[in-house]
KOLLUM-26382 format. One record per residue (C-alpha): residue in three letters; x, y, z. Coordinates in steps of 0.05 Angstrom, whole numbers, plus 5000, padded with zeros to 4 digits. Example, Ala and Ser with C-alpha at 12.3 -4.5 7.8 and 13.67 -1.06 7.14 Angstrom:
BEGIN
Ala524649105156;Ser527349795143;
! end
This chain:
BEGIN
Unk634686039166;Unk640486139208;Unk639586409281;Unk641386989311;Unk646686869359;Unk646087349425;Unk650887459485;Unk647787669551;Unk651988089591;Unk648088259662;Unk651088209728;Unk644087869754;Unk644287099759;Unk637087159749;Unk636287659693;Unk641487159655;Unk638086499667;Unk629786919647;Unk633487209593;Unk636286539564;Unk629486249567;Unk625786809538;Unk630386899483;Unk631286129469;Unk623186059465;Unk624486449396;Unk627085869344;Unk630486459301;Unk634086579364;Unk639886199396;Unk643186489468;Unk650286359451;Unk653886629524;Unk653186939581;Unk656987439624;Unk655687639694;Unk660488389668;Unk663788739609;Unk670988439617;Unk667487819620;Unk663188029558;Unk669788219522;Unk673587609521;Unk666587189498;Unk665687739446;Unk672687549424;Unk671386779431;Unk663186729408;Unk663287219356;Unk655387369368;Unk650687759325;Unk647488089375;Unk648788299446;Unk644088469506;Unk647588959555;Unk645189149616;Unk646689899642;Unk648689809712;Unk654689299719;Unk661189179770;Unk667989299745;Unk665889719693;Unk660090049685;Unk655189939616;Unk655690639586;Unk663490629595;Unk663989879555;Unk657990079504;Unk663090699486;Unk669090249476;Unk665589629436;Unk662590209381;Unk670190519380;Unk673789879373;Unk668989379345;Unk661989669330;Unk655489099336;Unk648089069350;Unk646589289422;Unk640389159455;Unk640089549533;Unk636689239581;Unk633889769619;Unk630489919689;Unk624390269699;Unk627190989728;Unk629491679725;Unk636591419726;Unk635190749680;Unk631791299634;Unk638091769630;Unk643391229620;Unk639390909559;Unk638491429526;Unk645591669534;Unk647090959506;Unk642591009442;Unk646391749435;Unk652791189443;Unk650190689387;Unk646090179423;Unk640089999368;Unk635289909421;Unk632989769486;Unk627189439537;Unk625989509602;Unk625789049669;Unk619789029703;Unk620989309783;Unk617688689816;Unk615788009810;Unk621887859750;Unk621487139732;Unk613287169727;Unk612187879690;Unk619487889645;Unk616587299604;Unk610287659589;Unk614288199552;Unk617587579509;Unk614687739436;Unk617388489442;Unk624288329466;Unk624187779422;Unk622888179365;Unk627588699387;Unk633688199382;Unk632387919316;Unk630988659290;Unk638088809323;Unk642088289284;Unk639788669209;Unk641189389235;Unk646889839224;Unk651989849289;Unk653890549287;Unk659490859315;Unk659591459363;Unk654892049320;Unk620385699599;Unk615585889548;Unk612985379499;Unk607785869464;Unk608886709447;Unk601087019452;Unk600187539414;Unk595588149425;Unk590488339376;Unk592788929326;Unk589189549324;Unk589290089273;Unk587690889280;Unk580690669281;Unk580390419359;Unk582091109376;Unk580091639322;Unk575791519255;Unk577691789203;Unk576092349189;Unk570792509124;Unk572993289118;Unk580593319119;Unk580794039172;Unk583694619139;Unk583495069208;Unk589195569230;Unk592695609156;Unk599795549195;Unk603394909187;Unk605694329234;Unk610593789227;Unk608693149256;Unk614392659265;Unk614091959283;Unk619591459298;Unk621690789336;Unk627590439344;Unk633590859332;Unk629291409330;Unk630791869397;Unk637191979356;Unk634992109294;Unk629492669335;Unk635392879359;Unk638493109297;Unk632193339263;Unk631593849334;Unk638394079332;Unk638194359256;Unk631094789272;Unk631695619290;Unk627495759349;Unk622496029288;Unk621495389268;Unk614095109256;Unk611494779308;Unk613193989317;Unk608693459343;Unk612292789365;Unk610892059375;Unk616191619393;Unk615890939418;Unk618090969482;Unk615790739555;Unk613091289601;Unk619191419650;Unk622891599600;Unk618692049552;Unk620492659607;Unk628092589610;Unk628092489533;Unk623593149529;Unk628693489574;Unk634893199535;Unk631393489467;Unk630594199495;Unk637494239522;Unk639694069444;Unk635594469410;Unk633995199390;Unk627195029395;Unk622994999466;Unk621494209479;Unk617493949520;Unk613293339542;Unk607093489509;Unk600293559565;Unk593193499549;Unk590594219523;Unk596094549517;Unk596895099459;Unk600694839403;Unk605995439376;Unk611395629333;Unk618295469365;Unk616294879404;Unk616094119402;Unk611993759433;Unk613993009451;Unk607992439461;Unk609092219537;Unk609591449537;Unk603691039558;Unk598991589522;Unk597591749452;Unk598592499423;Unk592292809382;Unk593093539358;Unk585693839360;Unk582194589338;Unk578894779397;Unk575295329364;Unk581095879377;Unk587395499365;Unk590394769348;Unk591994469420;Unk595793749445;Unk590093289469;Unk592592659502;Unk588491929499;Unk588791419539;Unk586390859490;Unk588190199469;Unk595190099436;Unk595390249362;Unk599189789315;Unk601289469387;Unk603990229404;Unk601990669455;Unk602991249444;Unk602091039365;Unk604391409303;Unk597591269268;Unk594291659312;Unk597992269318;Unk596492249236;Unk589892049237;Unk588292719281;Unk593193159236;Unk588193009173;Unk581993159219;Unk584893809253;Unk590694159205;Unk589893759136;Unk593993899079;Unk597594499126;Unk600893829156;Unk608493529139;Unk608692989163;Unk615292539169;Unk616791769182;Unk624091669213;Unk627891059230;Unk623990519259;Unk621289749277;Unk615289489246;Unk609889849199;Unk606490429249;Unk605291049221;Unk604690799144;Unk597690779137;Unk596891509171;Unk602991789128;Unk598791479067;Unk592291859091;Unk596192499100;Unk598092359026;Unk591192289001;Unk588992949028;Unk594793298998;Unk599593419060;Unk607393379035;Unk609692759073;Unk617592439070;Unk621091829091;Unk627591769123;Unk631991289070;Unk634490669088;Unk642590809085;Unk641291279146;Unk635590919184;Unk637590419241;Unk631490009222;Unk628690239157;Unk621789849177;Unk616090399190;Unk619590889141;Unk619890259098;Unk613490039096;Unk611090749084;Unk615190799020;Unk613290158991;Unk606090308997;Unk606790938960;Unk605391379019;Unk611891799020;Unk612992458966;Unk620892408991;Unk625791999019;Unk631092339042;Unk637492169081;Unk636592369157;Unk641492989155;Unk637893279094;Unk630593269126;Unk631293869174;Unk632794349108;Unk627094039072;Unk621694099127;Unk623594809132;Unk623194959056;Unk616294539057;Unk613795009114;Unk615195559073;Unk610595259017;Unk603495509005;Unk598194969026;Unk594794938964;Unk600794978919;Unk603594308965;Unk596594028956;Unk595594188889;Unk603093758868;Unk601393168903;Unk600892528853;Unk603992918804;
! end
């Protein structure tokens, strides 16, 4: 199998030389170059031709956002961020996923060379997912451990009554890599009437505010980081925070957010299987319940359980997906109705919402 070839562009001697080792523990993965800045990067992008490149966002000479924009006008390729761990690292990647960027991880704020290595399977996995997705224009380790892999069950059993409460429905959207932007354009093409939305994206806990706050100031709807309790109503999203996962709950009145702060979920936290798991326990077949862009198989087996208990439940395809792994995985197991391209899904989830529960329920296998 041939390797993926990466080029590391970070102005940090030491970020370079952890990053080389990390990324050369992988044997799908060779570390082709290095630059210590983007005009650096650009002539070794000429020379190295590599498959893949790891950017970080804060550079001399020119900063990251300013080259990312000019590489996906002039000669689009898989971009990896390397991020840091604040308000400021937060707004500048996501500003370079709305740029193109497939992806990004995050430095740890102390201790580098010890604690970087322990993120090595992820950012690992990251790169090689990098070098099969879609570019799109503007619009020393000698052994990997790997943690166990949970499913819904750690968190929430499943439940033997799907609920039925409330009669109103609720999308519930989950998504990964690529996925803040495909959010994006689900939120911008819903009135502020829109059903309520329920959210988990992967996506590390400094930045699940600003990407809240860069939602709302997008969308007709209100959108908000979601907090534990709060009422869930029409017109708003609600957005998992990172580090927690999202459960919608019937508190006797009214379906409300509850946050949990259990074990990662399909190696997630906050986890797409979750948020499902509770939707078939607390809203049932009143749910939609959508799989966007994404890395690896989360959310499948809940989008499959929605399925079962007659919920209306769509895939994004793979043309339009960055990664077309959880949405993927959720069609080949037969637990999508639809697949539909991303700029069609917005129209459909509103038509769905406008669909009697028991007429959706009563189509589903048909």
């Amino acid at each position: 199998m041939q390797k993926v070839r990466v080029l590391i562009v970070d102005d940090s001697a030491l970020v370079r030389k952890v990053l080389t080792t990390m990324l050369e523990s992988d044997p799908g993965i060779e570390v082709v170059g290095t630059a210590a800045d983007p005009l650096i990067a650009r002539d070794k992008i000429k020379l190295l031709n590599p498959d893949v490149l790891t950017l970080d966002v804060e550079m001399p000479r020119m900063d990251g956002l300013t080259f990312l924009d000019n590489l996906m006008r002039l000669r689009p390729m898989p971009v990896v961020m390397v991020s840091t761990l604040t308000e400021r690292g937060a707004d500048v990647t996501l500003r370079a996923l709305e740029l193109g960027a497939v992806d990004f991880f995050t430095k740890p704020p102390a201790d580098l060379a010890n604690t970087f290595m322990d993120h090595a399977p992820e950012i690992c996995a990251k790169v090689r997912l990098a070098a099969g997705a879609k570019p799109r224009e503007r619009a020393a380790v000698s052994k990997l451990d790997v943690a166990p892999r949970l499913s819904a069950d750690a968190v929430l059993p499943l439940a033997q009554t799907p609920g039925t409460r409330g009669g109103t429905r609720i999308i519930a959207i989950g998504a990964s890599t690529g996925g803040t932007e495909a959010i994006r354009v689900v939120l911008e093409a819903m009135p502020p009437t829109a059903p309520p939305i329920v959210i988990t994206q992967h996506i590390p806990a400094a930045f699940s505010g600003p990407f809240a706050a860069r939602m709302d100031s997008c969308s007709a709807m209100r959108v908000m980081e979601a907090r534990d309790g709060q009422p869930i109503q029409a017109g708003h999203a609600y957005i998992a925070p990172g580090s927690q996962h999202l459960l919608v709950m019937w508190d006797g009145a009214k379906h409300v957010c509850r946050l949990h702060d259990g074990p990662p979920v399909n190696r997630h936290k906050p986890a797409v299987d979750v948020l499902f798991r509770s939707m078939v326990a607390s809203v049932g077949a009143a749910t939609i319940g959508v799989l966007l862009t994404g890395m690896g198989d989360d959310g499948a087996r809940g989008l499959g359980e929605l399925k079962e208990i007659g919920a209306p439940t769509l895939v994004q395809d793979e043309a339009s997906s960055v990664v077309w792994g959880m949405p993927g995985a959720a069609w080949k197991a037969g637990a999508a109705n639809e697949m539909l391209p991303l700029d069609a899904i917005a129209a459909r989830l509103l038509a769905l919402a406008h669909t009697p529960v028991s007429a959706a329920a009563s189509r589903v296998g048909t």
